[in-house]
Kinemage of the C-alpha trace (Angstrom):
@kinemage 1
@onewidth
@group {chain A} dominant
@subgroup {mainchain}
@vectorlist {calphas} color= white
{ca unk a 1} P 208.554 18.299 -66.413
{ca unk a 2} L 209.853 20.912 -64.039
{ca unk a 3} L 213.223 21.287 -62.857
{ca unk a 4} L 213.971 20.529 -59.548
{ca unk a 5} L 216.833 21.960 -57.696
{ca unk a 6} L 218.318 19.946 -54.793
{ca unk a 7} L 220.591 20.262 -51.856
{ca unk a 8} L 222.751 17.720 -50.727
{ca unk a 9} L 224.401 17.634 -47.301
{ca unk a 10} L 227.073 15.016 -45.649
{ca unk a 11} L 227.336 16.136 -42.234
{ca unk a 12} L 229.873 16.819 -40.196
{ca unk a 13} L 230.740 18.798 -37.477
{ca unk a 14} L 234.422 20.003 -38.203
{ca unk a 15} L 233.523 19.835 -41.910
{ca unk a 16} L 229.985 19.581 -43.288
{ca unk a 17} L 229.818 19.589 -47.106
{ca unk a 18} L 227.197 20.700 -49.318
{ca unk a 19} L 226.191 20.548 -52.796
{ca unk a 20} L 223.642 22.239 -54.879
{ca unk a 21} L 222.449 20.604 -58.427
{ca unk a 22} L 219.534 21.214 -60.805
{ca unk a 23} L 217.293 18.104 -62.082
{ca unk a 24} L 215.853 18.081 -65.115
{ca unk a 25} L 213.919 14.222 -65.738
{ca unk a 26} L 217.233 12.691 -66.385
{ca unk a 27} L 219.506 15.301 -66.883
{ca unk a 28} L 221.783 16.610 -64.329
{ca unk a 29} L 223.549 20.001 -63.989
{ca unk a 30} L 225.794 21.497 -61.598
{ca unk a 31} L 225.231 24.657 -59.633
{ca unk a 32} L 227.776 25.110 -56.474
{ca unk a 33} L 229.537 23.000 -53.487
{ca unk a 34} L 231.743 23.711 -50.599
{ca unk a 35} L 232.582 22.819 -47.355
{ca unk a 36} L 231.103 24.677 -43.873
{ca unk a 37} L 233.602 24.676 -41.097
{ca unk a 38} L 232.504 25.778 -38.125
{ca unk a 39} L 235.727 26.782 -35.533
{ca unk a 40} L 237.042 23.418 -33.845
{ca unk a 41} L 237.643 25.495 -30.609
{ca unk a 42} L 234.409 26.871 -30.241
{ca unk a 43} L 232.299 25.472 -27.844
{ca unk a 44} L 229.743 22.713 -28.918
{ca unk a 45} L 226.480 24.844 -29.108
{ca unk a 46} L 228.618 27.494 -31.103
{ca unk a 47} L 229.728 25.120 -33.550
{ca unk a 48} L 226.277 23.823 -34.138
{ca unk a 49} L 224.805 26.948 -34.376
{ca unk a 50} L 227.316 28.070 -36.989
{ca unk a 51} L 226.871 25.145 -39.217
{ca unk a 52} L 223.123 26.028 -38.646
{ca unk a 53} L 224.144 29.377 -40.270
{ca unk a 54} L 225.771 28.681 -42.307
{ca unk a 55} L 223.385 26.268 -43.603
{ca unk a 56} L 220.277 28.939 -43.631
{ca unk a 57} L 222.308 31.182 -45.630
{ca unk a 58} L 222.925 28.537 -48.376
{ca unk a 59} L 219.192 27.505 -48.690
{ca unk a 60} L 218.652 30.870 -48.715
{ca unk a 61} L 221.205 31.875 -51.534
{ca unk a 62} L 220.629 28.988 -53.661
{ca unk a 63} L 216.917 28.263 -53.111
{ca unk a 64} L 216.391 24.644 -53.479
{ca unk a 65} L 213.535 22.652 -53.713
{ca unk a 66} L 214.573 19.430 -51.967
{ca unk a 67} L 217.387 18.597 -49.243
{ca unk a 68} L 219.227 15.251 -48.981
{ca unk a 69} L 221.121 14.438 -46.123
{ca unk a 70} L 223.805 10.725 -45.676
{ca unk a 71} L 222.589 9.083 -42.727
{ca unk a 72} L 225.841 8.499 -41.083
{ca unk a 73} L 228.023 5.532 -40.193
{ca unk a 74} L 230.437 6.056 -37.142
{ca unk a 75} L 232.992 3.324 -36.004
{ca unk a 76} L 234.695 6.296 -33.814
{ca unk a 77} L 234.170 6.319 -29.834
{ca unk a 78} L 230.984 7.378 -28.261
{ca unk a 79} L 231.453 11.098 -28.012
{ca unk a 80} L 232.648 11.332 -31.863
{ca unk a 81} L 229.095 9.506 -32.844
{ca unk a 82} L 227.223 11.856 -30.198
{ca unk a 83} L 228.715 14.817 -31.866
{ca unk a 84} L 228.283 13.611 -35.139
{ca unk a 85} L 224.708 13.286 -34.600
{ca unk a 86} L 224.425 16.523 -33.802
{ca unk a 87} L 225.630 17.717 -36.411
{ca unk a 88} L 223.757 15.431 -38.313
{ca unk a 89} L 220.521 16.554 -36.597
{ca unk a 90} L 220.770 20.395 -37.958
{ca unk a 91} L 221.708 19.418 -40.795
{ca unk a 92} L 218.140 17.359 -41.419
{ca unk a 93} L 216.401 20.629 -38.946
{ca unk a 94} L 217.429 23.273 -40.934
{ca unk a 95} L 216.297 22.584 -44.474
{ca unk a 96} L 212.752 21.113 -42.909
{ca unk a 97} L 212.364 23.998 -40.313
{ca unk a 98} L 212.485 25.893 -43.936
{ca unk a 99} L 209.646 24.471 -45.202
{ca unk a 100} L 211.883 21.713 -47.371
{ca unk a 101} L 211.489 18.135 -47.918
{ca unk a 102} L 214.140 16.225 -46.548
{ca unk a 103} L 215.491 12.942 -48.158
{ca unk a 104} L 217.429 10.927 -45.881
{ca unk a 105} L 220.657 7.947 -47.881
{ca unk a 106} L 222.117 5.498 -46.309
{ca unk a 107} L 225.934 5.815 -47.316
{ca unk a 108} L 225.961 2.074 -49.204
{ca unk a 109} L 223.302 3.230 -51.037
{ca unk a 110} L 224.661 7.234 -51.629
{ca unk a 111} L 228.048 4.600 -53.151
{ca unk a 112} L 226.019 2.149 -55.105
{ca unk a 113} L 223.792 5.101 -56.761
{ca unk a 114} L 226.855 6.704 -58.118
{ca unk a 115} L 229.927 4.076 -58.752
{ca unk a 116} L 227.431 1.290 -58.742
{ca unk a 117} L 229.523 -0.811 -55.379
{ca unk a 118} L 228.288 -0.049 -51.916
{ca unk a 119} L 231.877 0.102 -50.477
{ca unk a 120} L 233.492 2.362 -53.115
{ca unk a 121} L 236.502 4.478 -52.083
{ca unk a 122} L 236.411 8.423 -51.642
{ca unk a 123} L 238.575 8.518 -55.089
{ca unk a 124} L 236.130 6.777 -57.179
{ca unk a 125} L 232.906 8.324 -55.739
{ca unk a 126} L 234.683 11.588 -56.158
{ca unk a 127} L 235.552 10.596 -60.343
{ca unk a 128} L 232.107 9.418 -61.055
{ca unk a 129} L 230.821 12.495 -59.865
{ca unk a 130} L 233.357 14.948 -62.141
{ca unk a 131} L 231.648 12.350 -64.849
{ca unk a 132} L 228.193 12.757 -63.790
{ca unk a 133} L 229.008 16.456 -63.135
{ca unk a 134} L 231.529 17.739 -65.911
{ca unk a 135} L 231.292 21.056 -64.987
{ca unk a 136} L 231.047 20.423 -61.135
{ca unk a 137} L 234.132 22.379 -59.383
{ca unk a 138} L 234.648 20.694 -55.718
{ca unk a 139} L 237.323 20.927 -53.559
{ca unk a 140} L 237.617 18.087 -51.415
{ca unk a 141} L 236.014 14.294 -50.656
{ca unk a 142} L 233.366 16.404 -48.138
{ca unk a 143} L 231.624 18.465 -51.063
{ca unk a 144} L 232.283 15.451 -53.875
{ca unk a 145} L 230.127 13.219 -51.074
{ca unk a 146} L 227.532 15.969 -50.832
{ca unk a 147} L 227.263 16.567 -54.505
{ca unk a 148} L 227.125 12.191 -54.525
{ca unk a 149} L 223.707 12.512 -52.122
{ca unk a 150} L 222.095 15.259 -54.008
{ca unk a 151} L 222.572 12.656 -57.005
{ca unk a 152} L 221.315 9.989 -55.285
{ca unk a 153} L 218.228 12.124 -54.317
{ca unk a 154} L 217.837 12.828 -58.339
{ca unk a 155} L 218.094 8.766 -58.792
{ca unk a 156} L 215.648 8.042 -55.685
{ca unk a 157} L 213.460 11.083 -54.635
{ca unk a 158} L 211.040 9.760 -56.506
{ca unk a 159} L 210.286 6.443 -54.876
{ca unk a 160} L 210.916 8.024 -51.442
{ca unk a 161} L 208.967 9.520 -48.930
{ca unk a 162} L 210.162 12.844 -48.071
{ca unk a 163} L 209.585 14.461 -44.388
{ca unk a 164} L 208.559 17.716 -45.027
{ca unk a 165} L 209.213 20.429 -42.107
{ca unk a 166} L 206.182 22.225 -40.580
């Protein structure tokens, strides 16, 4: 059994967290997290492009094997959701245009993999994963939820079909 090393990613455009943990069968281990925050008065493209940065330099730094990446839910207005899927779209580009297979949660099922209730508050998802995690240091619900889909990717990668980037 080899250990696999996995990036998890809830994107965002004013903050896009990431998470970074090592997989071993069923054992879980924490590496790093944090938070990407591209400047909110930077034009659009800019913003993208830094979070596309930023992004590269992680996978680069931490060398995973695997990305997972929250498909988002938006109740905002139209123009939130169009940014937010943006966002969302670099953050499934860059890890594939790397060469890395790409996971893709639902958030229900990102909740339900680590409290065990698909509409579990930021608090709780954010406790079960300082349980899962012991040593995990986050700061803030945006890496706790990233660290929460790179666990869920541990849980499920197996049984899913991964798009891998050409």
């Amino acid at each position: 059994m080899d250990k696999v090393r996995i990036i998890g990613i809830d994107p965002g455009l004013r903050r896009c967290g990431w998470g970074v943990i090592d997989t071993l069968g069923n054992r879980l281990s924490f590496v790093a997290s944090g938070t990407l925050t591209p400047p909110v008065d930077d034009e659009l493209p800019r913003r993208l492009t830094g979070l596309y940065r930023g992004l590269v330099e992680l996978i680069e730094q931490f060398r995973p094997d695997e990305a997972a990446v929250e498909e988002t839910f938006v109740s905002a207005g139209a123009r939130s959701a169009l940014q937010l899927g943006q966002a969302r779209g670099v953050a499934l580009m860059t890890p594939a245009s790397l060469g890395l297979p790409v996971g893709e949660y639902a958030a229900n099922l990102v909740k339900k993999s680590i409290v065990g209730a698909g509409h579990a508050e930021k608090s709780q998802i954010q406790a079960m994963v300082k349980i899962l995690l012991p040593t995990a240091d986050f700061k803030g619900a945006d890496a706790a939820d990233a660290l929460a889909i790179a666990i869920c990717h541990a849980h499920h990668r197996v049984h899913r079909k991964l798009v891998v980037g050409l």
